[in-house]
N, CA, C, O and CB atoms as a CASP TS submission, in Angstrom:
PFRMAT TS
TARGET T0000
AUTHOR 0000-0000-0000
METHOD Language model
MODEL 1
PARENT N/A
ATOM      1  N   UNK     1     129.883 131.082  88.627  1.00  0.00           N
ATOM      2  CA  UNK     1     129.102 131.693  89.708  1.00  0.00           C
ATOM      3  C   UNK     1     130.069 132.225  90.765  1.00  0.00           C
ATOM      4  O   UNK     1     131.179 131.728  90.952  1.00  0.00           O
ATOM      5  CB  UNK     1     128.093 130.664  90.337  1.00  0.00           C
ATOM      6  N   UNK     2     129.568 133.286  91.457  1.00  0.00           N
ATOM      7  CA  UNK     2     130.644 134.297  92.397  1.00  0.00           C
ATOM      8  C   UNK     2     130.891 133.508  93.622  1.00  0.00           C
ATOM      9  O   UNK     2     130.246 132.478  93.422  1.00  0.00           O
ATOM     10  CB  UNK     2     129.969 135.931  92.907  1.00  0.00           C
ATOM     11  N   UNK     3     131.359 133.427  94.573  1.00  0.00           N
ATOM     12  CA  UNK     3     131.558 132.791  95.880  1.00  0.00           C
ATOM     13  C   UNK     3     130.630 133.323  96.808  1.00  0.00           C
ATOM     14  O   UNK     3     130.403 132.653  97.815  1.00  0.00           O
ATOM     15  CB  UNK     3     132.922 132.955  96.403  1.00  0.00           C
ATOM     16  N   UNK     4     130.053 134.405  96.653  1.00  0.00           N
ATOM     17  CA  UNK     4     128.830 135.289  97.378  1.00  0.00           C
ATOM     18  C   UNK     4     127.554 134.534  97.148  1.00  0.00           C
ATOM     19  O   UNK     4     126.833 134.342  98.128  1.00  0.00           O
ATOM     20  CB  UNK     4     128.624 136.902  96.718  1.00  0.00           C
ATOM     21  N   UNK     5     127.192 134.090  95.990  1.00  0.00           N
ATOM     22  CA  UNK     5     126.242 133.691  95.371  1.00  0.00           C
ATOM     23  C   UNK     5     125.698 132.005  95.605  1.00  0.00           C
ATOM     24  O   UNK     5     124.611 131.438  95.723  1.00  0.00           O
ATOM     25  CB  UNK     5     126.659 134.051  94.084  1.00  0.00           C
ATOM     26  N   UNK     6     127.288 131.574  95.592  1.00  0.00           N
ATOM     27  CA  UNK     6     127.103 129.906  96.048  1.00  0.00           C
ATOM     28  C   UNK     6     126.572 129.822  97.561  1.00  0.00           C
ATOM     29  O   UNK     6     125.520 129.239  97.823  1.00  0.00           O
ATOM     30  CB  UNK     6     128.732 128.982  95.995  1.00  0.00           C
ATOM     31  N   UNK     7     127.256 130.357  98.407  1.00  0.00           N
ATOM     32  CA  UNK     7     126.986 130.424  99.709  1.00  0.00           C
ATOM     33  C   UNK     7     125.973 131.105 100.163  1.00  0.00           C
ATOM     34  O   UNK     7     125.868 131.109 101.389  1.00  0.00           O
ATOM     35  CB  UNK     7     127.878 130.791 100.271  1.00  0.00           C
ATOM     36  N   UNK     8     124.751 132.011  99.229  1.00  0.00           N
ATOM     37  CA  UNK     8     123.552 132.046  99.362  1.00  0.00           C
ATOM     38  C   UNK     8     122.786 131.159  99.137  1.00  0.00           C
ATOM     39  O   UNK     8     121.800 130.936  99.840  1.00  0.00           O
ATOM     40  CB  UNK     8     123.222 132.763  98.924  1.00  0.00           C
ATOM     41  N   UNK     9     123.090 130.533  98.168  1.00  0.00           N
ATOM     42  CA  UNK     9     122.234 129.391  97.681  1.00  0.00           C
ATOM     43  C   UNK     9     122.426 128.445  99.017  1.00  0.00           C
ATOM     44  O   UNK     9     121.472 128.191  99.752  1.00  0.00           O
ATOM     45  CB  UNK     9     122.801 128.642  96.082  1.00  0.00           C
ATOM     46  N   UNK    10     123.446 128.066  99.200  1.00  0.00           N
ATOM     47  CA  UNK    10     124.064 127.102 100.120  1.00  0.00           C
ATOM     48  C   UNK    10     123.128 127.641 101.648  1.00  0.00           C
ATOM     49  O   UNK    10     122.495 126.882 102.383  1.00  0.00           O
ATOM     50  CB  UNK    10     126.066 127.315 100.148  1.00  0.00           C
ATOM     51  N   UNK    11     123.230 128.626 101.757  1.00  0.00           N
ATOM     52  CA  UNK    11     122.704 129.143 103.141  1.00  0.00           C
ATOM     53  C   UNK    11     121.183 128.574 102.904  1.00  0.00           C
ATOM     54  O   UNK    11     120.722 127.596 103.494  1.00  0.00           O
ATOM     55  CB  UNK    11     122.840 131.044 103.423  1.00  0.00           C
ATOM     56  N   UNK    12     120.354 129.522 101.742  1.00  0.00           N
ATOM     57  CA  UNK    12     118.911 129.091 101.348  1.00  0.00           C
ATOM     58  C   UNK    12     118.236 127.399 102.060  1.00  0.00           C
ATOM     59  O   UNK    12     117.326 127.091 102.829  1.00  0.00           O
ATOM     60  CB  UNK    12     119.024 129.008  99.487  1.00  0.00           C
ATOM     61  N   UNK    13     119.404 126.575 101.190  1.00  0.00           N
ATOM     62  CA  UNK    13     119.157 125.392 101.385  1.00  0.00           C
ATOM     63  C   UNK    13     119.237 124.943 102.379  1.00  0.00           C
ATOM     64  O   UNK    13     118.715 123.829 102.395  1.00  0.00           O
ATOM     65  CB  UNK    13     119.607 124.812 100.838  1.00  0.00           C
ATOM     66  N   UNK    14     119.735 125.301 103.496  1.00  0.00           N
ATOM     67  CA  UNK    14     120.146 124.726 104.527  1.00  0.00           C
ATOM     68  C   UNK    14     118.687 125.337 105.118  1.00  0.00           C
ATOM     69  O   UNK    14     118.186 124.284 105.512  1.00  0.00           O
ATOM     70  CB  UNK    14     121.733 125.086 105.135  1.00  0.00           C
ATOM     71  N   UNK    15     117.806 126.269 105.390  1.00  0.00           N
ATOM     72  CA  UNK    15     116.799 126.853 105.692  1.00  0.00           C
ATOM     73  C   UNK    15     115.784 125.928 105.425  1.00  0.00           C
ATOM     74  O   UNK    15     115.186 125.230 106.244  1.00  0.00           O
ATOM     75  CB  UNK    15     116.705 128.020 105.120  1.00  0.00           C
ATOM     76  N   UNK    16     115.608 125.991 103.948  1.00  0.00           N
ATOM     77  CA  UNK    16     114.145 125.094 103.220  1.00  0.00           C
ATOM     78  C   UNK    16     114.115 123.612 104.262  1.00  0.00           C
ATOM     79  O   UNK    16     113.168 123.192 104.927  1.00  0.00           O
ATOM     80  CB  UNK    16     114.504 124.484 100.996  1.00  0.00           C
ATOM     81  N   UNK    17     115.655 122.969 104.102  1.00  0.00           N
ATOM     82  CA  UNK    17     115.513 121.292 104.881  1.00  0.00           C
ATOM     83  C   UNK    17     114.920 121.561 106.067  1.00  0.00           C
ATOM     84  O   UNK    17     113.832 121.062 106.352  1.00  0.00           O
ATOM     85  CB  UNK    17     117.034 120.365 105.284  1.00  0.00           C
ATOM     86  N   UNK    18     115.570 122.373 106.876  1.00  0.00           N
ATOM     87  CA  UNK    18     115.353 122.865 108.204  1.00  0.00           C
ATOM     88  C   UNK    18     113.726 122.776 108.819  1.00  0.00           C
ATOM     89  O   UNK    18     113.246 122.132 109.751  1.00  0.00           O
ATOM     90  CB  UNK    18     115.865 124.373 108.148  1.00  0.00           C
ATOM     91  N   UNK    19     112.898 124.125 107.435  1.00  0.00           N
ATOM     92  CA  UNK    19     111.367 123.873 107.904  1.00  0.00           C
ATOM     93  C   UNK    19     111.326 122.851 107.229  1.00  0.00           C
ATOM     94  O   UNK    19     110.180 122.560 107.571  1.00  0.00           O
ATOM     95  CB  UNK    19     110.141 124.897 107.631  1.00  0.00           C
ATOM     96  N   UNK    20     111.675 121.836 106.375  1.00  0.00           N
ATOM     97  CA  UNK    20     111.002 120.736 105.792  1.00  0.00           C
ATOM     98  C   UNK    20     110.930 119.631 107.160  1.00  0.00           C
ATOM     99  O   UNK    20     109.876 119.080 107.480  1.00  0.00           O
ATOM    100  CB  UNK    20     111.910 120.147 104.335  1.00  0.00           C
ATOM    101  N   UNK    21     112.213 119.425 107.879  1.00  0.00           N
ATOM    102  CA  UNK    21     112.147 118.375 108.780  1.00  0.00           C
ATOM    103  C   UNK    21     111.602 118.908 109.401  1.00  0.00           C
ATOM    104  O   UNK    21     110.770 118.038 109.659  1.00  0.00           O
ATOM    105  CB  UNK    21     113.063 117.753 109.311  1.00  0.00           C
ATOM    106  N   UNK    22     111.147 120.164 110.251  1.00  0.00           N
ATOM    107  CA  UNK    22     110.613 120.664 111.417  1.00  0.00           C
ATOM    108  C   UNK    22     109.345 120.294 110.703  1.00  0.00           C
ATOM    109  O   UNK    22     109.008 119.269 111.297  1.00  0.00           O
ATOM    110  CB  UNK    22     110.952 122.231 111.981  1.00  0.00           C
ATOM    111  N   UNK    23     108.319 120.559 109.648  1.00  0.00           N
ATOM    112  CA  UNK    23     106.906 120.184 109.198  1.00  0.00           C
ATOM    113  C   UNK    23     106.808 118.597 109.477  1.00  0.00           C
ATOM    114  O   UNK    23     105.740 118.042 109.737  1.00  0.00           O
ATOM    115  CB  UNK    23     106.634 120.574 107.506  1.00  0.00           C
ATOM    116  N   UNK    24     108.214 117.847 109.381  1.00  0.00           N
ATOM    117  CA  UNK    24     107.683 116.279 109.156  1.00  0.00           C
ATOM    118  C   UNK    24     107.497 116.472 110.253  1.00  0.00           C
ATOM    119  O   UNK    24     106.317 116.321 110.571  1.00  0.00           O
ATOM    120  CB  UNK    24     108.460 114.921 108.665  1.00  0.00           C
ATOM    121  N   UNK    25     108.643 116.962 111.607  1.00  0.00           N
ATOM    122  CA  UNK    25     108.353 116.282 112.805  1.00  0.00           C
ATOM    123  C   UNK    25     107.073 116.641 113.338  1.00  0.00           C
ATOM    124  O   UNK    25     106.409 116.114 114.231  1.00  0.00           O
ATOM    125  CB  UNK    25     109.343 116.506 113.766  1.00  0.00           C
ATOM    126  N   UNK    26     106.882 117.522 112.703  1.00  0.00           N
ATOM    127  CA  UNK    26     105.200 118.133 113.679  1.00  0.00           C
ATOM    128  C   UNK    26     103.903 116.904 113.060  1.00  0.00           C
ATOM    129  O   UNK    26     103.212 116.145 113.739  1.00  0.00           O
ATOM    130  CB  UNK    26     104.466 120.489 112.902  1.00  0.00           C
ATOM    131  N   UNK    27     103.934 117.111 111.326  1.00  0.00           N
ATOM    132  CA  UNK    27     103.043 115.983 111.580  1.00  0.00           C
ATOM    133  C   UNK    27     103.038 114.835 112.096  1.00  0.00           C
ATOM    134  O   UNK    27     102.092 114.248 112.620  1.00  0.00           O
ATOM    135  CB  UNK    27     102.710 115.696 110.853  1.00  0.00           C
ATOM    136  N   UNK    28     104.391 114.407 111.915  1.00  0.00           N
ATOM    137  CA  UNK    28     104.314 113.132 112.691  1.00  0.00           C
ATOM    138  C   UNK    28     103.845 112.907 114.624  1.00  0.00           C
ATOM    139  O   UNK    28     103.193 111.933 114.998  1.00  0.00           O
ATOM    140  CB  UNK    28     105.858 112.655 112.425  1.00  0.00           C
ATOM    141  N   UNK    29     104.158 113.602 115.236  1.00  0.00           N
ATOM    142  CA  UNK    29     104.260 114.071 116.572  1.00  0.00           C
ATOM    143  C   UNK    29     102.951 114.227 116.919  1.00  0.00           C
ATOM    144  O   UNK    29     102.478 113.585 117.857  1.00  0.00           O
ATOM    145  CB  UNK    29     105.052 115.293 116.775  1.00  0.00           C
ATOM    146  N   UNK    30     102.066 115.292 116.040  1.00  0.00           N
ATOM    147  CA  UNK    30     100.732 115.927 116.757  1.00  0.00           C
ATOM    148  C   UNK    30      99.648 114.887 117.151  1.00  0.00           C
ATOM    149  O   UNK    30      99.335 113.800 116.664  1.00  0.00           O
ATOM    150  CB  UNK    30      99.979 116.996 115.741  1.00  0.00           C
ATOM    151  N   UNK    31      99.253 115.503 118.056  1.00  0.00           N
ATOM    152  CA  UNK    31      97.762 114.330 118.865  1.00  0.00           C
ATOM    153  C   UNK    31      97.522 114.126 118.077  1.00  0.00           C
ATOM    154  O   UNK    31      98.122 113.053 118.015  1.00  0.00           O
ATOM    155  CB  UNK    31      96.409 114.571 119.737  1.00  0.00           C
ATOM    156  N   UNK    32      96.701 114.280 116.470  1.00  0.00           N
ATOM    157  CA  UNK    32      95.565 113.866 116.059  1.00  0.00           C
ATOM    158  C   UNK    32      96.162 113.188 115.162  1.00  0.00           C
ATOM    159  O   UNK    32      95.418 113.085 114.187  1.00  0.00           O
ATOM    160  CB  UNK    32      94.544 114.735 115.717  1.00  0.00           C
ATOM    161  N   UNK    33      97.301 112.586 114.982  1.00  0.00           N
ATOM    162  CA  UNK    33      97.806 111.839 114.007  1.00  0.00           C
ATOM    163  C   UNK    33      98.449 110.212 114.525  1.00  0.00           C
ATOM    164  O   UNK    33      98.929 109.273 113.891  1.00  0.00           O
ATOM    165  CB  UNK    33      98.894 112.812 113.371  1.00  0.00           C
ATOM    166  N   UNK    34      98.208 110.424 115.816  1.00  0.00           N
ATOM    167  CA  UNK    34      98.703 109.628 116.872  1.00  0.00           C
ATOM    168  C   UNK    34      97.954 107.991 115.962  1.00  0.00           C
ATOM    169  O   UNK    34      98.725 107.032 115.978  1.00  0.00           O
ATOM    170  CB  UNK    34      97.960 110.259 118.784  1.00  0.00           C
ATOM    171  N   UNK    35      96.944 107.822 115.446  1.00  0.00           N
ATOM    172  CA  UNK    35      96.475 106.384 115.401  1.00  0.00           C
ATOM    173  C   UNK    35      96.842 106.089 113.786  1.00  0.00           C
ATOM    174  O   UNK    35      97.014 104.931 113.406  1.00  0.00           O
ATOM    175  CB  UNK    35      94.666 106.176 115.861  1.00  0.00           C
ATOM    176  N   UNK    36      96.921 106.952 113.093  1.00  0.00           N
ATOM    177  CA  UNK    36      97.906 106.789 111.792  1.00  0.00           C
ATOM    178  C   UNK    36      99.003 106.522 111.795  1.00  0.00           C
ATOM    179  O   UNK    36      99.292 105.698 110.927  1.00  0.00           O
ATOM    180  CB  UNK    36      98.075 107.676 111.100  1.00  0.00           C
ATOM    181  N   UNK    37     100.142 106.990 112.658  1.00  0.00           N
ATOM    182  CA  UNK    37     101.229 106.798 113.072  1.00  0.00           C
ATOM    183  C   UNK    37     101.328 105.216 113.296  1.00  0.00           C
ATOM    184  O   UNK    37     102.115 104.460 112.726  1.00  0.00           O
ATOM    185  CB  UNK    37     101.436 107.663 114.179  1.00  0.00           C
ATOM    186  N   UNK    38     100.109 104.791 114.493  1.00  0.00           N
ATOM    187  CA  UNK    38     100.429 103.538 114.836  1.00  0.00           C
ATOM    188  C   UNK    38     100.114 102.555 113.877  1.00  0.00           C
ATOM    189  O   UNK    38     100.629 101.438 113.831  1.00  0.00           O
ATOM    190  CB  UNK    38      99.885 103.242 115.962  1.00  0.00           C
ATOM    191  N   UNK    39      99.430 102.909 113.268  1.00  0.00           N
ATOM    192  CA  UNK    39      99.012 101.991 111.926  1.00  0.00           C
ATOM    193  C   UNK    39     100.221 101.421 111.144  1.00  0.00           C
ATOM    194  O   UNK    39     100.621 100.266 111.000  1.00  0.00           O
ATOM    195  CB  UNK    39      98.148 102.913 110.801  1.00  0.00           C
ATOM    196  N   UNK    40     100.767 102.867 110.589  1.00  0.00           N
ATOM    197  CA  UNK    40     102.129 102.679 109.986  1.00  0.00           C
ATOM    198  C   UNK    40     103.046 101.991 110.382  1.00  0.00           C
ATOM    199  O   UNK    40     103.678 101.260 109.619  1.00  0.00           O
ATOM    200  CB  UNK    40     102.691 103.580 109.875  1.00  0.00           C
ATOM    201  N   UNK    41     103.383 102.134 112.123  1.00  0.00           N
ATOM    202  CA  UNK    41     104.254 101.336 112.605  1.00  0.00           C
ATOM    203  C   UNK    41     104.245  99.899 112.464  1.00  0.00           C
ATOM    204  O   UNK    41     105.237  99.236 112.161  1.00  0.00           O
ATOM    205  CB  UNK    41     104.284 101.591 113.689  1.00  0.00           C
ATOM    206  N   UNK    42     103.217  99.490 112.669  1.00  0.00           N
ATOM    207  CA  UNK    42     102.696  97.586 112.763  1.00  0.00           C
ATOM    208  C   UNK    42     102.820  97.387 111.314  1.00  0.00           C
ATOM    209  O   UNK    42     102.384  96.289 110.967  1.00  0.00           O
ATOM    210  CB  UNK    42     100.717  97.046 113.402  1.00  0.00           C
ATOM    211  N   UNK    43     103.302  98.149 110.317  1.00  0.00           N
ATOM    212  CA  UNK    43     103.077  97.825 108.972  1.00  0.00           C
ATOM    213  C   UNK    43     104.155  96.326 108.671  1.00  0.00           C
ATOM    214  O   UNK    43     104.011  95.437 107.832  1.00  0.00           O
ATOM    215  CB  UNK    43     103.485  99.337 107.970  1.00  0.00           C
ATOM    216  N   UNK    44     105.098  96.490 109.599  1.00  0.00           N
ATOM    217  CA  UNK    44     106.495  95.770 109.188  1.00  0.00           C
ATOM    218  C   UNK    44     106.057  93.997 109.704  1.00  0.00           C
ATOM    219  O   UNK    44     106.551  92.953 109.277  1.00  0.00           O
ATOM    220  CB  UNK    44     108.166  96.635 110.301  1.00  0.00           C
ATOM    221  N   UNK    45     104.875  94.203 110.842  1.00  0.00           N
ATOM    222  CA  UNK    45     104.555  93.247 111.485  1.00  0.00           C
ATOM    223  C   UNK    45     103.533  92.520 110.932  1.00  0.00           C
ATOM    224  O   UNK    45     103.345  91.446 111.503  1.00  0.00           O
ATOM    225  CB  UNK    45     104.347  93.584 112.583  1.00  0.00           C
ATOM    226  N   UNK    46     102.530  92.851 109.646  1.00  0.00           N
ATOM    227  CA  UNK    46     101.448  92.483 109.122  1.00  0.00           C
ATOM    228  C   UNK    46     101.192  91.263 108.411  1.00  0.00           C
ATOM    229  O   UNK    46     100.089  90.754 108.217  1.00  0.00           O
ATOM    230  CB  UNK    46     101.193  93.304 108.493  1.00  0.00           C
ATOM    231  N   UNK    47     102.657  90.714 107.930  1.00  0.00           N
ATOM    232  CA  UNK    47     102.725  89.330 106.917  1.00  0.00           C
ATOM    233  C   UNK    47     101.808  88.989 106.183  1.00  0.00           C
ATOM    234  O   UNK    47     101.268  87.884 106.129  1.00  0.00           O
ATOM    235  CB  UNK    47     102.868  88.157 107.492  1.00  0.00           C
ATOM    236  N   UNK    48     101.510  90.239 105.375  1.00  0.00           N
ATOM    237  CA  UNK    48     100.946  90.120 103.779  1.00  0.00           C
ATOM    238  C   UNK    48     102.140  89.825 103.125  1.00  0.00           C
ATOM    239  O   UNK    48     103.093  90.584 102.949  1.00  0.00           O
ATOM    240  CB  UNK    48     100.209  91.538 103.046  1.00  0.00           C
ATOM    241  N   UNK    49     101.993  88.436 102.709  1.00  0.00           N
ATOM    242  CA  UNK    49     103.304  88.646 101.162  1.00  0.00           C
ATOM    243  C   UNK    49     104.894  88.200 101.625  1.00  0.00           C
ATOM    244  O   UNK    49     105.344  87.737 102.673  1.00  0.00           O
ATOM    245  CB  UNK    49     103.535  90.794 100.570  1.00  0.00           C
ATOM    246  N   UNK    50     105.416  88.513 100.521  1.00  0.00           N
ATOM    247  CA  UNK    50     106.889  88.348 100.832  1.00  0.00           C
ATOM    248  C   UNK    50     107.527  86.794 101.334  1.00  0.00           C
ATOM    249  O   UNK    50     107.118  85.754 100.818  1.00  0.00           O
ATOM    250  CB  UNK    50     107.147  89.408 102.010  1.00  0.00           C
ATOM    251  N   UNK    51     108.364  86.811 102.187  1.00  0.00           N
ATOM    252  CA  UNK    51     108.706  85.220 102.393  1.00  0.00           C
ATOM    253  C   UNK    51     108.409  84.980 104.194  1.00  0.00           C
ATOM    254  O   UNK    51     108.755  84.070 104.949  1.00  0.00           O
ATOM    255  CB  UNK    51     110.702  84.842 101.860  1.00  0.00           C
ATOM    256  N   UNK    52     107.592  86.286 104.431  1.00  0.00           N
ATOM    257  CA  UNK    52     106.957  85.788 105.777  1.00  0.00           C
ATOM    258  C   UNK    52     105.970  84.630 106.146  1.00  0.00           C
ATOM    259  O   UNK    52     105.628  84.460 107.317  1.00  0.00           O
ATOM    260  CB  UNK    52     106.330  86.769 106.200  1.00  0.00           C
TER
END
């Protein structure tokens, strides 16, 4: 492969992550997701199971 070609690809990719993390942070962030979020958080605190 040419050196033109890698560093498109290379550029591409760096784009796709870019909107990928910018989509997580939005869902995670937006008002209406706010009580799912907190759900998730207390997950670590719940002591179903394990050697809690």
């Amino acid at each position: 492969m040419s050196q033109s070609l890698i560093s498109l690809l290379l550029n591409a990719w760096l784009v796709v992550a870019t909107v990928f993390f910018v989509a997580i942070v939005w869902l995670s962030f937006r008002p209406s997701a706010r009580a799912r979020m907190e759900r998730h958080a207390r997950i670590p605190f719940e002591g179903k199971g394990g050697d809690q």
